[in-house]
C-alpha positions as a Python dict, from the first residue, in 0.01 Angstrom:
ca = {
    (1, 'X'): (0, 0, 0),
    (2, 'X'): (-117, -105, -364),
    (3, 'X'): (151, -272, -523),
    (4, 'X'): (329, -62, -793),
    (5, 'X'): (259, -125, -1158),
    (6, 'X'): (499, -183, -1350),
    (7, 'X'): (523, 143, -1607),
    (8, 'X'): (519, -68, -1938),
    (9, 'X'): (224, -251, -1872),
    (10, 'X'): (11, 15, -2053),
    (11, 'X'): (234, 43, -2318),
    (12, 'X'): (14, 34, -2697),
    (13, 'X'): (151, -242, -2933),
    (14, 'X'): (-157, -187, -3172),
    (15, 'X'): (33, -71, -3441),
    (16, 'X'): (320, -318, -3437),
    (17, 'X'): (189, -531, -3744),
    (18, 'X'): (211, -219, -3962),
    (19, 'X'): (532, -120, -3881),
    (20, 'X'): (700, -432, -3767),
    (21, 'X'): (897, -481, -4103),
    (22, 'X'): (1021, -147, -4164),
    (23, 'X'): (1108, -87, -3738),
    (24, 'X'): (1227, -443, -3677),
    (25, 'X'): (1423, -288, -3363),
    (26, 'X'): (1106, -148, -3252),
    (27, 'X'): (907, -481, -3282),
    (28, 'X'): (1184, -611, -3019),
    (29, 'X'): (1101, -317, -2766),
    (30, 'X'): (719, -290, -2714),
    (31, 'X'): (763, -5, -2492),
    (32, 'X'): (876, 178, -2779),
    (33, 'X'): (634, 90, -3074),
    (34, 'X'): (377, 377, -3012),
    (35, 'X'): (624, 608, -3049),
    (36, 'X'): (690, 500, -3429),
    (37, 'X'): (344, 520, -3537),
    (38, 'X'): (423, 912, -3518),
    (39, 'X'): (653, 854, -3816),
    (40, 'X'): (342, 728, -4055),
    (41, 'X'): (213, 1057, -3966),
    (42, 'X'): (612, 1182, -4092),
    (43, 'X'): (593, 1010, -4414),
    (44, 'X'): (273, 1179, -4559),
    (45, 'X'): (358, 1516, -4436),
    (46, 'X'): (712, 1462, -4607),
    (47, 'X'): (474, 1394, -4933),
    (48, 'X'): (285, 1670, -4902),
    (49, 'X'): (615, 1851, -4869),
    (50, 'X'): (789, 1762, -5151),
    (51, 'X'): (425, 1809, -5357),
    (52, 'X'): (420, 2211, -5203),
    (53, 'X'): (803, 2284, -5259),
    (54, 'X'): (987, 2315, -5606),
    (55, 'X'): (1281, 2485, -5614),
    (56, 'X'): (1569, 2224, -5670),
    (57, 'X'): (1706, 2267, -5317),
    (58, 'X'): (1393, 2184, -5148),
    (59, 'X'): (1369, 1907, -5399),
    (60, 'X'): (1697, 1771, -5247),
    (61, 'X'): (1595, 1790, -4867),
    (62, 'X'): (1277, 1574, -5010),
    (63, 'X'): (1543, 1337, -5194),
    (64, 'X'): (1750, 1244, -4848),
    (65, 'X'): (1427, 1259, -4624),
    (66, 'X'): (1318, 971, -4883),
    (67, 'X'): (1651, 790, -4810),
    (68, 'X'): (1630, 780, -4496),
    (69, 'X'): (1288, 614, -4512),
    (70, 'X'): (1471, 318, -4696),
    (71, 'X'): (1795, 323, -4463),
    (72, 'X'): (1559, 250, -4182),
    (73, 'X'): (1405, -26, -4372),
    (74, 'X'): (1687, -192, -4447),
    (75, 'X'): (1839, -133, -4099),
    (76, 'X'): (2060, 107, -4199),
    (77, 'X'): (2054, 342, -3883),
    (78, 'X'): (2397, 509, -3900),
    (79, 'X'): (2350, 622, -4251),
    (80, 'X'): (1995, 684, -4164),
    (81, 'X'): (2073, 933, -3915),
    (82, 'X'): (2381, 1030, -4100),
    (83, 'X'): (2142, 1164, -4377),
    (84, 'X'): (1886, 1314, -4129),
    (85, 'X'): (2216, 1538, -3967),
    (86, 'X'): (2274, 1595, -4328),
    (87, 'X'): (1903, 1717, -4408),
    (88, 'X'): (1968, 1930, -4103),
    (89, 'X'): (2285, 2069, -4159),
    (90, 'X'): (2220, 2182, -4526),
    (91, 'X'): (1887, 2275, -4546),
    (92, 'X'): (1803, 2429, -4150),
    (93, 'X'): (1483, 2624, -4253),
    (94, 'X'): (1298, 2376, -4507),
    (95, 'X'): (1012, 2162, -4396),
    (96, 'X'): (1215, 1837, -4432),
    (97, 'X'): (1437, 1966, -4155),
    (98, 'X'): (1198, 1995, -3912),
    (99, 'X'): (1083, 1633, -4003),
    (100, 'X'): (1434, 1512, -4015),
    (101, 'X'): (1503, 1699, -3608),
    (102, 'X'): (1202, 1509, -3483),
    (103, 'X'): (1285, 1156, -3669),
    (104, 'X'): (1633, 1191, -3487),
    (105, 'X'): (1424, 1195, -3139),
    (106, 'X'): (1262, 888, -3216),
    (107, 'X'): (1560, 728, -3298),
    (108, 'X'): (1745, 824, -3009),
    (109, 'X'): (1461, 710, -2780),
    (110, 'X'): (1421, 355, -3003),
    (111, 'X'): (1773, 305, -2896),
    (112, 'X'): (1774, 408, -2549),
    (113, 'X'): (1999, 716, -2606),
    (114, 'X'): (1755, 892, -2389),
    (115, 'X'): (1903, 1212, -2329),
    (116, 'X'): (2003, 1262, -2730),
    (117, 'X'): (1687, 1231, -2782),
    (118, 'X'): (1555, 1490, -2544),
    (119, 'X'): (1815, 1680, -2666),
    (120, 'X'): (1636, 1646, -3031),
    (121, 'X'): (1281, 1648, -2871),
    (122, 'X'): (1371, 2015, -2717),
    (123, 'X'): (1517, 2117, -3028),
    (124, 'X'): (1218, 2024, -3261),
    (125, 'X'): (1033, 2250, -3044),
    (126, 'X'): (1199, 2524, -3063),
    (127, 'X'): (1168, 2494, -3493),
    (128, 'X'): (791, 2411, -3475),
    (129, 'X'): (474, 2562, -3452),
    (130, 'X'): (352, 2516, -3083),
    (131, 'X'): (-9, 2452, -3230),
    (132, 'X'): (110, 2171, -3428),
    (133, 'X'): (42, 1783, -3373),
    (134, 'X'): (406, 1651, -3420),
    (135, 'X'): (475, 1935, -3173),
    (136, 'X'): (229, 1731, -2919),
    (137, 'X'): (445, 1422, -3035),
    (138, 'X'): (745, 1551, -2923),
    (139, 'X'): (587, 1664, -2609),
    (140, 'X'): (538, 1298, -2534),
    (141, 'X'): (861, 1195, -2661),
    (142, 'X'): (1006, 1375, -2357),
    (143, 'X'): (750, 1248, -2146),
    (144, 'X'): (891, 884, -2251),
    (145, 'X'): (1226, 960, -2179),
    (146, 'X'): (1160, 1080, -1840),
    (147, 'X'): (941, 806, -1758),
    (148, 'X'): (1216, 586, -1902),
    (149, 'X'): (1471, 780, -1660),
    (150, 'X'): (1220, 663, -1377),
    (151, 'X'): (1183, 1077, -1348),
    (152, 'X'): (825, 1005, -1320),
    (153, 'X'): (690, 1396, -1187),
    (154, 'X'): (904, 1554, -1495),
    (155, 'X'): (746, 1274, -1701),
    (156, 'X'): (363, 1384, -1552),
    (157, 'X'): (470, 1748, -1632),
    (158, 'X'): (516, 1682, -1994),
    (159, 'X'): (211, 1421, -2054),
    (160, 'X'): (-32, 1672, -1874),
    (161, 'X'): (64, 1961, -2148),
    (162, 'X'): (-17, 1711, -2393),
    (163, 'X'): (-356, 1678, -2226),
    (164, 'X'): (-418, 2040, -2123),
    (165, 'X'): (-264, 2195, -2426),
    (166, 'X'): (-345, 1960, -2715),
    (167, 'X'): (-690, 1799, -2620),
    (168, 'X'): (-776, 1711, -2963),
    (169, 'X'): (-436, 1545, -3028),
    (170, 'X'): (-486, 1232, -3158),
    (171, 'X'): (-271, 1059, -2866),
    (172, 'X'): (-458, 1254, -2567),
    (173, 'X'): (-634, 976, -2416),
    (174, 'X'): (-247, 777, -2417),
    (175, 'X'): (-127, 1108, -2256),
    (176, 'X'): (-401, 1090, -1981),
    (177, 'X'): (-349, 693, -1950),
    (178, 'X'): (71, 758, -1901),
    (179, 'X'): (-18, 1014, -1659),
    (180, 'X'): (-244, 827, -1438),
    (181, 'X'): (62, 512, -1479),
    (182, 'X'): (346, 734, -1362),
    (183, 'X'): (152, 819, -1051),
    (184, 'X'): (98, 434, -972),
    (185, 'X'): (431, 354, -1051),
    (186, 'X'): (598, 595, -801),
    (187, 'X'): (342, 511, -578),
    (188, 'X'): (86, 771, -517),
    (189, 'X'): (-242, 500, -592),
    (190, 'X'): (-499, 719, -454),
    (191, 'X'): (-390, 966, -737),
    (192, 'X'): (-369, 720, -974),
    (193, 'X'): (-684, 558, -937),
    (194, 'X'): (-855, 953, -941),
    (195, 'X'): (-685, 979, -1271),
    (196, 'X'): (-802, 609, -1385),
    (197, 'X'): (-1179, 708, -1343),
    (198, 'X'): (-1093, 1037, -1476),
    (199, 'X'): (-968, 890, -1802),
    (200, 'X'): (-1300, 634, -1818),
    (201, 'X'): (-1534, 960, -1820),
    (202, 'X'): (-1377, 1093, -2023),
    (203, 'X'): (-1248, 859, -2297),
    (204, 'X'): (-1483, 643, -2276),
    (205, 'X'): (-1409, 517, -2683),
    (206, 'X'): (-1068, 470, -2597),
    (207, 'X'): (-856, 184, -2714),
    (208, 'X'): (-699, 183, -2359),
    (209, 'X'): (-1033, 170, -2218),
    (210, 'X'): (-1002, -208, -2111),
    (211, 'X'): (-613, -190, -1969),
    (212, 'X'): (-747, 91, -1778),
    (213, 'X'): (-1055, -80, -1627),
    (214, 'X'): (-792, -350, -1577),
    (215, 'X'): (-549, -107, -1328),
    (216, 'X'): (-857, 68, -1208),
    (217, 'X'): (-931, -292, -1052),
    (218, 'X'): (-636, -404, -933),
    (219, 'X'): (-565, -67, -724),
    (220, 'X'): (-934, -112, -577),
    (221, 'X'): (-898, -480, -503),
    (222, 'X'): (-510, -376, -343),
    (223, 'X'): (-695, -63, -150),
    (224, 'X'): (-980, -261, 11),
    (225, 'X'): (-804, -605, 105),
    (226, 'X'): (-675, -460, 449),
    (227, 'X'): (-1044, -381, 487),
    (228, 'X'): (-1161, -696, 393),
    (229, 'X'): (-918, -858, 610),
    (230, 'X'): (-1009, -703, 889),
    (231, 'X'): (-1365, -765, 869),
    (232, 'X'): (-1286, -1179, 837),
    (233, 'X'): (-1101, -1217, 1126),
    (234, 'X'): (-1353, -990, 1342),
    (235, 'X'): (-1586, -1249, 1205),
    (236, 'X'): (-1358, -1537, 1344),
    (237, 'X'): (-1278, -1377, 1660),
}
């Protein structure tokens, strides 16, 4: 049997210079960087927010949302998420709520509080549109908790909605890649490797594209050694 790959080895760290400074407990967790990028994403929808909604309430919700921004920079997590139950709490049906229910997730998950931040994940999706992107984002958020839990089919259920349901997402191809890793991790390779030429065909522009080729490799060098072994010492005999 193929030797299992460790789940974090296809973890994405390409956006860890941009967000390094503001995330710094992030930077120390690679496994958890991707996840962040999502709250770039946060940030200009927040903008776009505060640019659509007036009244002085609304204006408000924009005001905290902003604070939490710089509570995170600083390092200021309790007060961060102190503001974001806040935002919650007092205005439940604005925008910035919404935004403020899915930055708790990451949080959670950035801190290993895994099932708080299912518990925020779920929650977010029950507020937001299913067609939306940051919907897809939480989608994966669960699937990173359960893959974090070591619950790797409940993790494959939630990263193949992403792919089935959300194929324009801009994360897809990291859904199809997690996928395909939770399968070698737990130890089903011929699966695995399916999915790894699966994802080649049809990503083929993907970032992951190399790290894939990479695993692809490794199962089919694993798969055929007993093969190749065998042949050698016919040879010898």
């Amino acid at each position: 049997m193929a030797k299992k790959i460790d789940r974090h080895e296809l973890k994405q760290d390409k956006f860890a210079a941009d967000i390094a400074k503001i995330y710094r407990y992030a930077s120390d967790n690679p496994t958890k960087i991707l996840i962040w990028v999502i709250v770039v994403v946060v940030a200009v929808v927040a903008v776009i927010g505060y640019l659509s909604y007036s009244s002085s309430a609304k204006k408000d919700a924009q005001l905290k949302l902003s604070l939490v921004y710089n509570f995170m920079d600083t390092g200021n997590y309790k007060e961060a998420m102190d503001s974001l139950r806040a935002i919650i709490s007092s205005y439940p049906k604005s925008p910035q709520a919404k935004i403020a229910q899915y930055l708790m997730g990451h949080m959670y998950y950035a801190f290993g509080q895994l099932d708080s931040a299912m518990s925020a994940y779920h929650d977010y999706l029950v507020m937001e549109n299913p067609d939306s992107d940051l919907a897809a984002a939480s989608l994966m958020g669960m699937a990173a908790c359960f893959e974090e839990k070591s619950q790797y089919d409940r993790a494959i259920d939630f990263y193949y909605k992403v792919v089935k349901d959300y194929p324009s997402y801009f994360r897809a191809d990291e859904a199809f890649a997690s996928m395909a890793r939770c399968y070698d991790v737990k130890g089903d390779v011929k699966k695995a490797e399916e999915l790894y030429k699966q994802f080649l065909k049809k990503y083929p522009k993907s970032p992951l594209k190399n790290r894939v080729i990479i695993m692809l490799a490794r199962i089919e060098s694993k798969v055929n050694l007993p093969q190749a072994t065998s042949v050698q010492k016919q040879g010898e005999g």
